[in-house]
N, C-alpha and C positions, 0 to 999 in steps of 0.2 A: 369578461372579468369574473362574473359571478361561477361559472365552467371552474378557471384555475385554483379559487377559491377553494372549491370542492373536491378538486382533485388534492389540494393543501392536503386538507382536514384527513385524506386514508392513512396519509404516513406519520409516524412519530418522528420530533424534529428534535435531538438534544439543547436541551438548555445550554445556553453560552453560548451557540452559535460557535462556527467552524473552531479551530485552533487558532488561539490565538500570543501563547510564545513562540520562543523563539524556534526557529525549524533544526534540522539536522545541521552540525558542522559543513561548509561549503568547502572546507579542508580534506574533506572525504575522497572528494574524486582524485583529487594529486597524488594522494600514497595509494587508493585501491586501484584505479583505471577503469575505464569501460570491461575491459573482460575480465576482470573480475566483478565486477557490480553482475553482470551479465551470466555470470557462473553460479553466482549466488542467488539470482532469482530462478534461475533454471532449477538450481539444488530448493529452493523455496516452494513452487510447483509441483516439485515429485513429492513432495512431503504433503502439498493440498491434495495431490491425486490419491493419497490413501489417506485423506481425512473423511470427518462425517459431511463438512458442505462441497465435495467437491462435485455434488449436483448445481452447484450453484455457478459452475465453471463452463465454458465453450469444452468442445469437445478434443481441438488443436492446442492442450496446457503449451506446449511450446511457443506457439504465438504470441498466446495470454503474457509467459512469463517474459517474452520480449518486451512490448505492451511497457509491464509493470516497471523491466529494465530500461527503458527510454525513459520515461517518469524519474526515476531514479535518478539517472545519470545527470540529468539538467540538475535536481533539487541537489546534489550531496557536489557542483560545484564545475560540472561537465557542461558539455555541446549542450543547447537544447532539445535532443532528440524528439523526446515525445511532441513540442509544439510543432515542430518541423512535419513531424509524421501523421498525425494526428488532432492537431490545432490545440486547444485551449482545453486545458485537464476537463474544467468542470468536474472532479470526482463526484460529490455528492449526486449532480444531477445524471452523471451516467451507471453508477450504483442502485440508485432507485428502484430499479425493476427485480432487483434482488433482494430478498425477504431477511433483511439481515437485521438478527437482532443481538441480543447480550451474550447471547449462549456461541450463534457464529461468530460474533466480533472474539470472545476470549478462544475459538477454535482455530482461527484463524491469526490470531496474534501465536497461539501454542506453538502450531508451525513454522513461523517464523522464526520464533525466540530459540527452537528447535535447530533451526538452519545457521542460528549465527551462535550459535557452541563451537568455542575455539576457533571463531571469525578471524580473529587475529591472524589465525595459520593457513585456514584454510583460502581463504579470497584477501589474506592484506590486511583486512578492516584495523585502522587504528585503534586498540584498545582503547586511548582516555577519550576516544570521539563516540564509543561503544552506548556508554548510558545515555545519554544525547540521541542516538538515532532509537534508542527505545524508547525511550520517553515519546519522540517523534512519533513512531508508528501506532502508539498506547493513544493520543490524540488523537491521531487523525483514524483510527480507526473508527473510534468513541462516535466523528462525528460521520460516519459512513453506517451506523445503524439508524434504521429507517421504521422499524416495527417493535413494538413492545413486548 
């Protein structure tokens, strides 16, 4: 006990503790579909690959942004892919080993916010569902930084 304790104490844990409103419209998946949720993380990826953390990425982004697309898909109203695939999100604790703090979490948010310019057209995204899934990612980012 006294080990996990101390391994606690390396990381910075946000105040508040995970997210805790509401998540993204589950009305997302009906109007975008898997391939488009699918397209858009792929287009979200090319956009980490010429960012500043994209050391912080596997070397196969197309995996990754599969990965991120199965996660998606269950949350915004789909299949549960990612549990299927992969089991139980756990983000926070699979995040961990990545030094990610305020400067990557808003880098990392940029590229996205990047990729869903003109979402409406490009992959479907319902517009009045729009501020809802950024609100969403602006959380749950928050609580995916680890380091001060």
């Amino acid at each position: 006990m006294k080990e996990s304790r101390e391994h606690e104490k390396e990381f910075y844990v946000p105040t508040g503790g995970p997210p805790q409103g509401p998540g993204p419209s589950r009305e997302i998946y009906a109007v975008m579909g898997e391939r488009n949720i699918f397209r858009m993380c792929e287009d979200f990826y090319a956009e980490l690959e010429k960012s500043s953390i994209r050391y912080m990425f596997s070397d196969d982004m197309q995996a990754a942004s599969k990965r991120i697309a199965a996660f998606l898909v269950g949350l915004l109203g789909g299949p549960p892919l990612y549990h299927r695939q992969y089991g139980n999100p756990m983000m926070r604790q699979r995040h961990i080993a990545f030094p990610i703090d305020e400067e990557a979490r808003q880098e990392w948010l940029r590229c996205f916010k990047s990729v869903l310019d003109n979402a409406e057209y490009k992959y479907n995204f319902p517009a009045d569902h729009l501020p809802g899934f950024i609100r969403f990612l602006d959380e749950f980012s928050a609580w995916m930084v680890n380091r001060k």
